[in-house]
PyMOL Python script that loads the backbone (N, CA, C, O; Angstrom):
from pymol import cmd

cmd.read_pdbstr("""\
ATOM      1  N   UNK A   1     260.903 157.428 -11.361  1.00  0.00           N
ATOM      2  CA  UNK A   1     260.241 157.886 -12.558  1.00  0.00           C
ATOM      3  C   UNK A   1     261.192 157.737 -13.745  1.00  0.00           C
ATOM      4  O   UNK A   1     262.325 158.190 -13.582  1.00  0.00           O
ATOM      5  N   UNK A   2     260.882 157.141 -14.969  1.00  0.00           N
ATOM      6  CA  UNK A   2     261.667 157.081 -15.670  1.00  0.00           C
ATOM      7  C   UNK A   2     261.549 158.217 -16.759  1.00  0.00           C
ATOM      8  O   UNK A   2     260.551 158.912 -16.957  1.00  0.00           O
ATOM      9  N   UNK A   3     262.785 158.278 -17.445  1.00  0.00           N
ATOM     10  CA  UNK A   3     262.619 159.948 -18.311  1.00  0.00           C
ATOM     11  C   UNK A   3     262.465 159.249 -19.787  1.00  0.00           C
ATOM     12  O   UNK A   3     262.957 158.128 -19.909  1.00  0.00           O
ATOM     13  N   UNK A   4     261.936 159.729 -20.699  1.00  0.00           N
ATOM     14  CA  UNK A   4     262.191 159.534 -22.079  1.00  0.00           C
ATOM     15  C   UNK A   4     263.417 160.039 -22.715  1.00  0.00           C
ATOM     16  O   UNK A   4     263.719 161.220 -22.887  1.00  0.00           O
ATOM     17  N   UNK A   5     264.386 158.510 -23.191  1.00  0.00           N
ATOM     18  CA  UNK A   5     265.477 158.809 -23.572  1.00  0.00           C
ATOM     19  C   UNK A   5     265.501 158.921 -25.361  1.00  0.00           C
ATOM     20  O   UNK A   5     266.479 158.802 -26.099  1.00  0.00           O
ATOM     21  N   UNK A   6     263.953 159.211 -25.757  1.00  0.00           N
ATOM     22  CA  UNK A   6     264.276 158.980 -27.094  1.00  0.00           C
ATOM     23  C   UNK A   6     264.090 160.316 -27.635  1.00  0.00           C
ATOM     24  O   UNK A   6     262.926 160.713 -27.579  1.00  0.00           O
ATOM     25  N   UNK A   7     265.022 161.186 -28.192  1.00  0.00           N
ATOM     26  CA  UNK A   7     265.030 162.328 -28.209  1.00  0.00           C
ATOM     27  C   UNK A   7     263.383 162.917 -29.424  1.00  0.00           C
ATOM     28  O   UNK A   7     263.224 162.373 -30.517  1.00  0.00           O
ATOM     29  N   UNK A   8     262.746 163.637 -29.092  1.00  0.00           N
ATOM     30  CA  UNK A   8     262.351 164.500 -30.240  1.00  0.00           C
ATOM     31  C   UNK A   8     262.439 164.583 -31.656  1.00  0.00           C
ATOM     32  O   UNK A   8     263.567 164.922 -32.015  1.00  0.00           O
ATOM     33  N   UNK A   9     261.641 164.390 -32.577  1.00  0.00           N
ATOM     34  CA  UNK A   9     261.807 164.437 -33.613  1.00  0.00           C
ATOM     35  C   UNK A   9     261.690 166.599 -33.783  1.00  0.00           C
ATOM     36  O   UNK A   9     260.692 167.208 -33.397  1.00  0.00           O
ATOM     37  N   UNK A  10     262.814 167.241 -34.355  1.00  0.00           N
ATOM     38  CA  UNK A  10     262.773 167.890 -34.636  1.00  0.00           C
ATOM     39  C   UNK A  10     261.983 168.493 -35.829  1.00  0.00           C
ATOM     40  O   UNK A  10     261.639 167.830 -36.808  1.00  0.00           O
ATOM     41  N   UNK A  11     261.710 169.912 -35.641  1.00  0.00           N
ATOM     42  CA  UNK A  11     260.739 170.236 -37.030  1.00  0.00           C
ATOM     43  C   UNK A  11     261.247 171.960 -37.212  1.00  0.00           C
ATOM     44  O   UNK A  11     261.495 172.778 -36.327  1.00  0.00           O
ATOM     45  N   UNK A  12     261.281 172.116 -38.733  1.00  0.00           N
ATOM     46  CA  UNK A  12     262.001 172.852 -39.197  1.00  0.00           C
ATOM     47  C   UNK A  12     260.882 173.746 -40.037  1.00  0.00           C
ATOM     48  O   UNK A  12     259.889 173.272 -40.589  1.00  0.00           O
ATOM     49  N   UNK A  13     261.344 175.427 -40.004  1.00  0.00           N
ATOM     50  CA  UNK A  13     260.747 175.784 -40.812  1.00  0.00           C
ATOM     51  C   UNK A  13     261.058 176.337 -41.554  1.00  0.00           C
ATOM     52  O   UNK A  13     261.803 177.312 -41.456  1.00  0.00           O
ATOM     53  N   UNK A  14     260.306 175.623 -43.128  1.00  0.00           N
ATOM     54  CA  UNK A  14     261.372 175.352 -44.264  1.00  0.00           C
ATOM     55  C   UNK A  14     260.499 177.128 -45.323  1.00  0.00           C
ATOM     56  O   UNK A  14     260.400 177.132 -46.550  1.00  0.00           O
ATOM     57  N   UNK A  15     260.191 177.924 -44.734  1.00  0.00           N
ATOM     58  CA  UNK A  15     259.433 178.552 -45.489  1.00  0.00           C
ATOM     59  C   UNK A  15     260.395 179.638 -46.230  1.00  0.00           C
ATOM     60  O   UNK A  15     259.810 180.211 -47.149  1.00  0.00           O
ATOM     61  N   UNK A  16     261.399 179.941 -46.080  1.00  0.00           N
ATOM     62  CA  UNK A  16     262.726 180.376 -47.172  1.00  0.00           C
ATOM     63  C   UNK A  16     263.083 179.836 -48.237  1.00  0.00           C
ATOM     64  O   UNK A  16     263.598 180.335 -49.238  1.00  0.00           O
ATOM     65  N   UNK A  17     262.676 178.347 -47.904  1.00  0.00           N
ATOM     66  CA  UNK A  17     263.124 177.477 -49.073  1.00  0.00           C
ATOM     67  C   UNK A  17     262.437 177.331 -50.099  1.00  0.00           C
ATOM     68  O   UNK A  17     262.720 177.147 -51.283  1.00  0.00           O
ATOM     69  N   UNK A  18     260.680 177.515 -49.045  1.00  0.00           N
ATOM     70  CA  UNK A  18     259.750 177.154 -49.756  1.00  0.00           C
ATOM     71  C   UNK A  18     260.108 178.763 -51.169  1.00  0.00           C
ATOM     72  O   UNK A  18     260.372 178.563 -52.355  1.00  0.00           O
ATOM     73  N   UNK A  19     260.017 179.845 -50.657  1.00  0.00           N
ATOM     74  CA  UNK A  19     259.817 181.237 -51.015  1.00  0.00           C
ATOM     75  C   UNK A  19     260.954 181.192 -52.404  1.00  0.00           C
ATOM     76  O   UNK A  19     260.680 181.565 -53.545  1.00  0.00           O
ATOM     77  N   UNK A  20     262.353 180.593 -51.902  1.00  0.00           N
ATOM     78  CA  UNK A  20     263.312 180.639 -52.777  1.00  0.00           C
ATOM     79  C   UNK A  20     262.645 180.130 -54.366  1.00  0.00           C
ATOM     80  O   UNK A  20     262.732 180.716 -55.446  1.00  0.00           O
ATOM     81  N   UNK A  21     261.821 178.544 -53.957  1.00  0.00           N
ATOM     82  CA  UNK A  21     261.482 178.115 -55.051  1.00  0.00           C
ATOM     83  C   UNK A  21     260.373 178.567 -55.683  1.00  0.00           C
ATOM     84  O   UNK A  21     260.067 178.293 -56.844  1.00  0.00           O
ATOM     85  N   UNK A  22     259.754 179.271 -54.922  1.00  0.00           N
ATOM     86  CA  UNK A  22     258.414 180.200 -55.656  1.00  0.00           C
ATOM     87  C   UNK A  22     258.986 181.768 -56.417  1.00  0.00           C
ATOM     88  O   UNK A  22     258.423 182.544 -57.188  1.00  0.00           O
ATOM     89  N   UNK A  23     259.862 181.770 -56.011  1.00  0.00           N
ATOM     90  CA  UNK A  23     260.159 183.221 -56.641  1.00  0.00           C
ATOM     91  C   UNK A  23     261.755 183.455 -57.263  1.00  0.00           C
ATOM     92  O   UNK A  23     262.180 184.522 -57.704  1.00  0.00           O
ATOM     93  N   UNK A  24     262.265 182.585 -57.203  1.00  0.00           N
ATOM     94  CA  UNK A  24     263.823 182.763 -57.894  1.00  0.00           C
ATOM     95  C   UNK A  24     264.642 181.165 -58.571  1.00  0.00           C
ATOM     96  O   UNK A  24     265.336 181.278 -59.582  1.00  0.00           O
ATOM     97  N   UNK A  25     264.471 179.793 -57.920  1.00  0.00           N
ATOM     98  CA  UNK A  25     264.503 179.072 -59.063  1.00  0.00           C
ATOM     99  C   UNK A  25     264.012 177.284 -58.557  1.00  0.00           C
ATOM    100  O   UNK A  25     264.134 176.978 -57.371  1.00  0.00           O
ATOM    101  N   UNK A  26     263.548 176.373 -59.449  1.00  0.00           N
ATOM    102  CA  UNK A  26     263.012 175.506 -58.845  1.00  0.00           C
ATOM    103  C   UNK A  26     263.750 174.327 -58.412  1.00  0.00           C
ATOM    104  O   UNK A  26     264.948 174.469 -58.656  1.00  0.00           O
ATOM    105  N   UNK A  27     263.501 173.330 -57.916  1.00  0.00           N
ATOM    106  CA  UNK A  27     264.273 172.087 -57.545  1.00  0.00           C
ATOM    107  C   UNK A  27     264.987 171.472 -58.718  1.00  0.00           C
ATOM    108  O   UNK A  27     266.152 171.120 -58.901  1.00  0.00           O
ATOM    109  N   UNK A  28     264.026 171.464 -59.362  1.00  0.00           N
ATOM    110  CA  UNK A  28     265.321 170.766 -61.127  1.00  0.00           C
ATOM    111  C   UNK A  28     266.114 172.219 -61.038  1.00  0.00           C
ATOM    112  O   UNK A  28     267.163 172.021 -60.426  1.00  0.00           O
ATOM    113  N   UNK A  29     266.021 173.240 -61.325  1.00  0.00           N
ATOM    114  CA  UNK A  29     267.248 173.901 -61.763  1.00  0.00           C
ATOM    115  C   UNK A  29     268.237 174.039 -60.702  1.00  0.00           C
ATOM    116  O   UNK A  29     269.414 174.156 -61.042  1.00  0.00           O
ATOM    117  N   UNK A  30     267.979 174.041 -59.663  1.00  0.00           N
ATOM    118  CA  UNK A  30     268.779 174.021 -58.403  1.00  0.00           C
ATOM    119  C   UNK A  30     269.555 172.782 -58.657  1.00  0.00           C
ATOM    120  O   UNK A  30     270.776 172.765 -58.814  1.00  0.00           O
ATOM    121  N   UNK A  31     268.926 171.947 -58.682  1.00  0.00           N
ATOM    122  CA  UNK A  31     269.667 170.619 -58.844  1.00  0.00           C
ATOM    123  C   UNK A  31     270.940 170.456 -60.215  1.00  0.00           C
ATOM    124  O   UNK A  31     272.075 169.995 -60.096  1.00  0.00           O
ATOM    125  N   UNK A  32     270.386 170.916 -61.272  1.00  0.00           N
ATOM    126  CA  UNK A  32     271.143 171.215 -62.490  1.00  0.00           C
ATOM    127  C   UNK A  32     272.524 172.036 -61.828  1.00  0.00           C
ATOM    128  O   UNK A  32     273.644 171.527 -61.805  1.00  0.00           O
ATOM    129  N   UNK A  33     272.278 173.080 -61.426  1.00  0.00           N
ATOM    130  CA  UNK A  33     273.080 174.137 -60.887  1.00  0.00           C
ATOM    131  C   UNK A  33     274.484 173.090 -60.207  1.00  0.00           C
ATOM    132  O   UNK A  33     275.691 173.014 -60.435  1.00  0.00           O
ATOM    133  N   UNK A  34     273.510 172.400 -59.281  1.00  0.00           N
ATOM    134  CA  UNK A  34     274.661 171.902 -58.340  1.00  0.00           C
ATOM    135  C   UNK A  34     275.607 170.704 -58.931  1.00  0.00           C
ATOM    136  O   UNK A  34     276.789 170.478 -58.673  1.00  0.00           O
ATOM    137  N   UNK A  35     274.749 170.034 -59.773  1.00  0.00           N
ATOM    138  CA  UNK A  35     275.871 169.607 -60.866  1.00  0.00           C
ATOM    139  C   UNK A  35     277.098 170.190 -61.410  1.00  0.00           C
ATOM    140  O   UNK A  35     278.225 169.704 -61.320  1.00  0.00           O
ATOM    141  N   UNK A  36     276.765 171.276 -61.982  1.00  0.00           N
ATOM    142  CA  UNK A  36     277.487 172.319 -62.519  1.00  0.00           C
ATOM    143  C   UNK A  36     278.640 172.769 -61.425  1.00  0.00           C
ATOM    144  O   UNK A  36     279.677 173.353 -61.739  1.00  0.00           O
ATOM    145  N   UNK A  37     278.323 172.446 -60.284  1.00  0.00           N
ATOM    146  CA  UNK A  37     279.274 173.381 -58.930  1.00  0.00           C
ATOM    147  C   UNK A  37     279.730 171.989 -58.836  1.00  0.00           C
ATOM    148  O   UNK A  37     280.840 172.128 -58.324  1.00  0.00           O
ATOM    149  N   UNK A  38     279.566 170.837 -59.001  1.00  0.00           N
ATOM    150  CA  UNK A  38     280.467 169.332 -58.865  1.00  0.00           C
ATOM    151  C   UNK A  38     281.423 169.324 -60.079  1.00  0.00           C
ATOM    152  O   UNK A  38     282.457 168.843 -59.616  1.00  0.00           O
ATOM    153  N   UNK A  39     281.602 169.561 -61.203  1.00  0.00           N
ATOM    154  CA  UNK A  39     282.288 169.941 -61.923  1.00  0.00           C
ATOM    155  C   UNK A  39     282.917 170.442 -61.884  1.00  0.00           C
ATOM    156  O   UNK A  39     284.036 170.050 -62.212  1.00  0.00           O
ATOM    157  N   UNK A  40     282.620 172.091 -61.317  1.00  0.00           N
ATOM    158  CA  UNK A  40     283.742 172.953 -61.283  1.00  0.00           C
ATOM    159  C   UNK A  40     284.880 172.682 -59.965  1.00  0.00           C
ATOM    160  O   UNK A  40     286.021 173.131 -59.856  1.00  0.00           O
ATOM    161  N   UNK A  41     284.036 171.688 -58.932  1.00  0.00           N
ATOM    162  CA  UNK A  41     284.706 171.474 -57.983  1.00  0.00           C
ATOM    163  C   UNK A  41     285.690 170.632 -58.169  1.00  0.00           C
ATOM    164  O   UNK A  41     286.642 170.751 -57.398  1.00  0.00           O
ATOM    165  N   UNK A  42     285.754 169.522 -59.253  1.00  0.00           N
ATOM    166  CA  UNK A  42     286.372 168.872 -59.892  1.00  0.00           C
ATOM    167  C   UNK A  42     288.101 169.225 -60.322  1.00  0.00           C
ATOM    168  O   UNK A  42     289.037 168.435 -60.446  1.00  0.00           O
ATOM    169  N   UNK A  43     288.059 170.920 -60.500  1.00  0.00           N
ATOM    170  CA  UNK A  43     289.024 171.303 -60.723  1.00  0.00           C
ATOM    171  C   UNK A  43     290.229 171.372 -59.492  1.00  0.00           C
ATOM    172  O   UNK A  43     291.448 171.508 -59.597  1.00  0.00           O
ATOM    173  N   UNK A  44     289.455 171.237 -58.426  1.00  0.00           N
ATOM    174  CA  UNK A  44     290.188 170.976 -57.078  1.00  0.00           C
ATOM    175  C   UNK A  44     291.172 169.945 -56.547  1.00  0.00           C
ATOM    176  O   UNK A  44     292.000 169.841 -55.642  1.00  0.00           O
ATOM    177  N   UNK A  45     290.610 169.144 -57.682  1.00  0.00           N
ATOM    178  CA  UNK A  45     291.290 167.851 -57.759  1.00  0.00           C
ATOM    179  C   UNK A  45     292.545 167.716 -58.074  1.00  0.00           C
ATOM    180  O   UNK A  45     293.511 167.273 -57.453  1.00  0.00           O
ATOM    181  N   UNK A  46     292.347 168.365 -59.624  1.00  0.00           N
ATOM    182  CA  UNK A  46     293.491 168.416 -60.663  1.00  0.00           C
ATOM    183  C   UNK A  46     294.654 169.045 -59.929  1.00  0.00           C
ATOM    184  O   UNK A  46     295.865 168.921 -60.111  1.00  0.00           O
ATOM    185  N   UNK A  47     293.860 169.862 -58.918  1.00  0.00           N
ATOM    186  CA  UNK A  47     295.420 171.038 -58.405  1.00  0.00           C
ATOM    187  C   UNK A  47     295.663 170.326 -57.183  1.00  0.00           C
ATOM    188  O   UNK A  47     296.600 170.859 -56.590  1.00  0.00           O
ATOM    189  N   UNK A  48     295.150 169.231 -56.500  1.00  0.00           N
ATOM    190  CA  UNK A  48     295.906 168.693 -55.177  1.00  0.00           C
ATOM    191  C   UNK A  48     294.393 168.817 -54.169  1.00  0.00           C
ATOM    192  O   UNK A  48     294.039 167.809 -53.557  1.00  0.00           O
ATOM    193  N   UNK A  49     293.794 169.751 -54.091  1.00  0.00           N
ATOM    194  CA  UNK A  49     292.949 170.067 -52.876  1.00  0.00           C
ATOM    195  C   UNK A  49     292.106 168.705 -52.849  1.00  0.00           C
ATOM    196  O   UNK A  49     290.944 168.898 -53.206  1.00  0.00           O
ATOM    197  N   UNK A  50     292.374 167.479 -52.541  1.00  0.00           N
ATOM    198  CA  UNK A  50     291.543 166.351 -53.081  1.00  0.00           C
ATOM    199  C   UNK A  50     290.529 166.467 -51.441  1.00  0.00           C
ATOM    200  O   UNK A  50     289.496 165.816 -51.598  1.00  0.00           O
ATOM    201  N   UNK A  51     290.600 167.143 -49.930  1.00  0.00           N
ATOM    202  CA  UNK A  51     290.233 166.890 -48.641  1.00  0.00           C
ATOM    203  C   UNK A  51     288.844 167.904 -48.854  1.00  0.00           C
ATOM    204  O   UNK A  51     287.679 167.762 -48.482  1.00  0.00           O
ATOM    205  N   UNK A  52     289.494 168.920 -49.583  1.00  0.00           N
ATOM    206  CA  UNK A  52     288.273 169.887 -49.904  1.00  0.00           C
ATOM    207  C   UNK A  52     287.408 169.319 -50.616  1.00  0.00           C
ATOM    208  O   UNK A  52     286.292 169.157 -50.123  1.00  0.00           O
ATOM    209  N   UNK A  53     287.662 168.876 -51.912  1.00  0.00           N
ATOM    210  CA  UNK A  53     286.867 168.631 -52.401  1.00  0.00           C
ATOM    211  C   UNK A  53     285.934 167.537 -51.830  1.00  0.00           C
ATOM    212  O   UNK A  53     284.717 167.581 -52.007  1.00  0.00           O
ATOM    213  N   UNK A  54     286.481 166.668 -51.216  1.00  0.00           N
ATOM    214  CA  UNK A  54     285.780 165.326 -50.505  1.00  0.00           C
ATOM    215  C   UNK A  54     284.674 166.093 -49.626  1.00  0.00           C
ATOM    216  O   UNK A  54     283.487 165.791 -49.745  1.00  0.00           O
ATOM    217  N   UNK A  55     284.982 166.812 -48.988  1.00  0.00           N
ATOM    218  CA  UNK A  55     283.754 167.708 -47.873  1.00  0.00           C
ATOM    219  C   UNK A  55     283.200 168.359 -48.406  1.00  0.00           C
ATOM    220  O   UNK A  55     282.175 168.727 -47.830  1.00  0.00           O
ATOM    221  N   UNK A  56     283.445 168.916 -49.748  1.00  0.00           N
ATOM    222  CA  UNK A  56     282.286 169.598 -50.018  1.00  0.00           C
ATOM    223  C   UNK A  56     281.502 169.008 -50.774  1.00  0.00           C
ATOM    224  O   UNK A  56     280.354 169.450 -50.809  1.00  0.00           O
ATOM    225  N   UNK A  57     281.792 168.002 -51.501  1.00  0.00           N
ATOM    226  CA  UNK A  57     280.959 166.788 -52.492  1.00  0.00           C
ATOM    227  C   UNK A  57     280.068 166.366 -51.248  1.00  0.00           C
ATOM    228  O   UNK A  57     278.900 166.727 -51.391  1.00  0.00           O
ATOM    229  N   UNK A  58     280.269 165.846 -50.334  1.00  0.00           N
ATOM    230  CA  UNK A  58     279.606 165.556 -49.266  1.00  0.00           C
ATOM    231  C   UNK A  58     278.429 165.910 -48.859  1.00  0.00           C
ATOM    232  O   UNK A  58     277.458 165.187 -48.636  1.00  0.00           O
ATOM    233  N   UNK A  59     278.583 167.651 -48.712  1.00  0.00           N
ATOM    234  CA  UNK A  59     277.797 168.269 -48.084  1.00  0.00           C
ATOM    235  C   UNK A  59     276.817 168.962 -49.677  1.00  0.00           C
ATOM    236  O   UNK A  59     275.943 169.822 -49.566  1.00  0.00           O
ATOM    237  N   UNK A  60     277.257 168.319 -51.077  1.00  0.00           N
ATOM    238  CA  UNK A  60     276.578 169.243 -52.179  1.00  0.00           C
ATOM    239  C   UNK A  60     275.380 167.687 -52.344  1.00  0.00           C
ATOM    240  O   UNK A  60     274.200 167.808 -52.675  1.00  0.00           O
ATOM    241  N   UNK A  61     275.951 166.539 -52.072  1.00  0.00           N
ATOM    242  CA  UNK A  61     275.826 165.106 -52.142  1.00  0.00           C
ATOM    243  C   UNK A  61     274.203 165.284 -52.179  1.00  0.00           C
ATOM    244  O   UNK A  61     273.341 165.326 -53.058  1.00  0.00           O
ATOM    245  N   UNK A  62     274.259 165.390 -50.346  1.00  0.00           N
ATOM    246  CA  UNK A  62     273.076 165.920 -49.123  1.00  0.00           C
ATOM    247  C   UNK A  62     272.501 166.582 -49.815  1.00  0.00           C
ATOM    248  O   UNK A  62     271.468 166.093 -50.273  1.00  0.00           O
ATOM    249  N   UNK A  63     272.780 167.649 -50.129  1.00  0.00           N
ATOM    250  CA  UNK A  63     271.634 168.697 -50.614  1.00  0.00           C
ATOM    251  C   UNK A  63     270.869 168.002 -52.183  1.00  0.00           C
ATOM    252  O   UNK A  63     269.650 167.871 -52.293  1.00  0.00           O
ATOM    253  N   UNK A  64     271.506 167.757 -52.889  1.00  0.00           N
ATOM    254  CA  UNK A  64     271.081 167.012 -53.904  1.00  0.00           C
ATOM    255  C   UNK A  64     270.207 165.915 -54.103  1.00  0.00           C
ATOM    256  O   UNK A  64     269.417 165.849 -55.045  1.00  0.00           O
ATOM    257  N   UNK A  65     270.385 164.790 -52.955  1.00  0.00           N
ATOM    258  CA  UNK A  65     269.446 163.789 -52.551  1.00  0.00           C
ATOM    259  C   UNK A  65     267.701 164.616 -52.252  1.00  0.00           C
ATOM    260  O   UNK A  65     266.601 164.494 -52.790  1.00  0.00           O
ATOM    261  N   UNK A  66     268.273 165.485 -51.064  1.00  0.00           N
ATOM    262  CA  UNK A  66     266.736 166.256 -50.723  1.00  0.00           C
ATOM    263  C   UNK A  66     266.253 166.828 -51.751  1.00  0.00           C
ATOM    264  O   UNK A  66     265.134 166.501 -52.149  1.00  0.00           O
ATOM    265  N   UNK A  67     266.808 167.558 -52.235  1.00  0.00           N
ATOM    266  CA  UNK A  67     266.078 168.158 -53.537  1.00  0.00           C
ATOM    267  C   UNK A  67     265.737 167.060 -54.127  1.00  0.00           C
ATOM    268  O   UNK A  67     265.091 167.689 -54.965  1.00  0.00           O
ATOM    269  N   UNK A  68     265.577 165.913 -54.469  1.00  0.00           N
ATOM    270  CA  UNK A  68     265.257 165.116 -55.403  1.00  0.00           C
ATOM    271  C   UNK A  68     263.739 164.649 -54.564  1.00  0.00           C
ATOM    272  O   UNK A  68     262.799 163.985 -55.000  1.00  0.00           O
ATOM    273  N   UNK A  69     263.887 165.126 -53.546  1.00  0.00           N
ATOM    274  CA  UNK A  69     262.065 164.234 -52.508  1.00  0.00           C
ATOM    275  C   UNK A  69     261.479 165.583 -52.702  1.00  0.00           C
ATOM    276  O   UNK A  69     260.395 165.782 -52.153  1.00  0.00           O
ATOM    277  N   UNK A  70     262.101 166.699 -53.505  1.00  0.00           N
ATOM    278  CA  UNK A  70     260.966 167.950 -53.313  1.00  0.00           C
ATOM    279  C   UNK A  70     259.979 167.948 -54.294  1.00  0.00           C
ATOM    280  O   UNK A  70     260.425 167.952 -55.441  1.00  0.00           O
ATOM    281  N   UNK A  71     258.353 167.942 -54.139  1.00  0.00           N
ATOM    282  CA  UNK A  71     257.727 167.806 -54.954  1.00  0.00           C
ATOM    283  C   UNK A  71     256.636 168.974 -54.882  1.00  0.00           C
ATOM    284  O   UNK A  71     256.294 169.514 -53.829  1.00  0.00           O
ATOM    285  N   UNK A  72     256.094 169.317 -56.268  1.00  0.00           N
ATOM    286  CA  UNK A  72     254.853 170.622 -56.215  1.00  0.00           C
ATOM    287  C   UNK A  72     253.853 170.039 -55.472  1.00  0.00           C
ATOM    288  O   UNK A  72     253.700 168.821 -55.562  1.00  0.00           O
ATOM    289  N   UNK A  73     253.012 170.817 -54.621  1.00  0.00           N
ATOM    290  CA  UNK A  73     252.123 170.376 -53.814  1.00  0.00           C
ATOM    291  C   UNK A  73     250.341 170.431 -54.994  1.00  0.00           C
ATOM    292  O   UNK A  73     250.088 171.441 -55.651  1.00  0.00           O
ATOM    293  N   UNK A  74     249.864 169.808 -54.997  1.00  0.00           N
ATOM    294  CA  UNK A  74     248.890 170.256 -55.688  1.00  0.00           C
ATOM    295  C   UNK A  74     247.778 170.985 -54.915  1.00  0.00           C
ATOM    296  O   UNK A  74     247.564 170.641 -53.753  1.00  0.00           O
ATOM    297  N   UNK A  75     247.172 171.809 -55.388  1.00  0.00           N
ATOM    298  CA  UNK A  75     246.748 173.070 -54.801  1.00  0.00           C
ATOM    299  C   UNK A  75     244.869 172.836 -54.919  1.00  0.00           C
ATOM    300  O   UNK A  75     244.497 172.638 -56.075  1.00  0.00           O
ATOM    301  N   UNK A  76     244.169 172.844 -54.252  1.00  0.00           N
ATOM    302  CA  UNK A  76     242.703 172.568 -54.115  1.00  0.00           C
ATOM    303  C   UNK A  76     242.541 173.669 -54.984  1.00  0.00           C
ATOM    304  O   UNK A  76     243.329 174.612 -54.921  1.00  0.00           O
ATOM    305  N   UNK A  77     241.112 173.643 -56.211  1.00  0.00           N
ATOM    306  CA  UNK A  77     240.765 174.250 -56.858  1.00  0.00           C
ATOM    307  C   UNK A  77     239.819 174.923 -56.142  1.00  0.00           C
ATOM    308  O   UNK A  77     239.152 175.808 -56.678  1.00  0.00           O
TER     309      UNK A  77
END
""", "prot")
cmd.dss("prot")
cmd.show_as("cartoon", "prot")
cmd.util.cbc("prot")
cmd.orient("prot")
């Protein structure tokens, strides 16, 4: 019998995220924000921490891309 070696597409539930952006701030300002935290991370530089900063640009990178596919759903009247 052969097994299926192709793993699962995983599924996530994003309804915190969804909640975050309904009630405290939206994908553009989030996104603005994290600009703002690439900048300041910037200062990491100036002082030597150049490994930190590389991993966390990385991981702010990621988040930034997704936020950019987040879109308002339009809502049936």
């Amino acid at each position: 019998m052969e097994r299926n070696t192709i793993p699962a597409k995983k599924q996530y539930d994003l309804s915190a995220i969804d909640e975050l952006f309904k009630h405290s701030i939206t994908p553009e300002e989030l996104r603005g924000e994290l600009i703002e935290l690439v900048f300041d991370y910037a200062q990491y530089v100036e002082e030597g921490a150049t490994d930190l900063f590389k991993c966390h640009m990385g991981t702010l990178y990621v988040l930034y891309k997704a936020l950019e596919d987040v879109k308002e759903l339009e809502t049936p009247s």
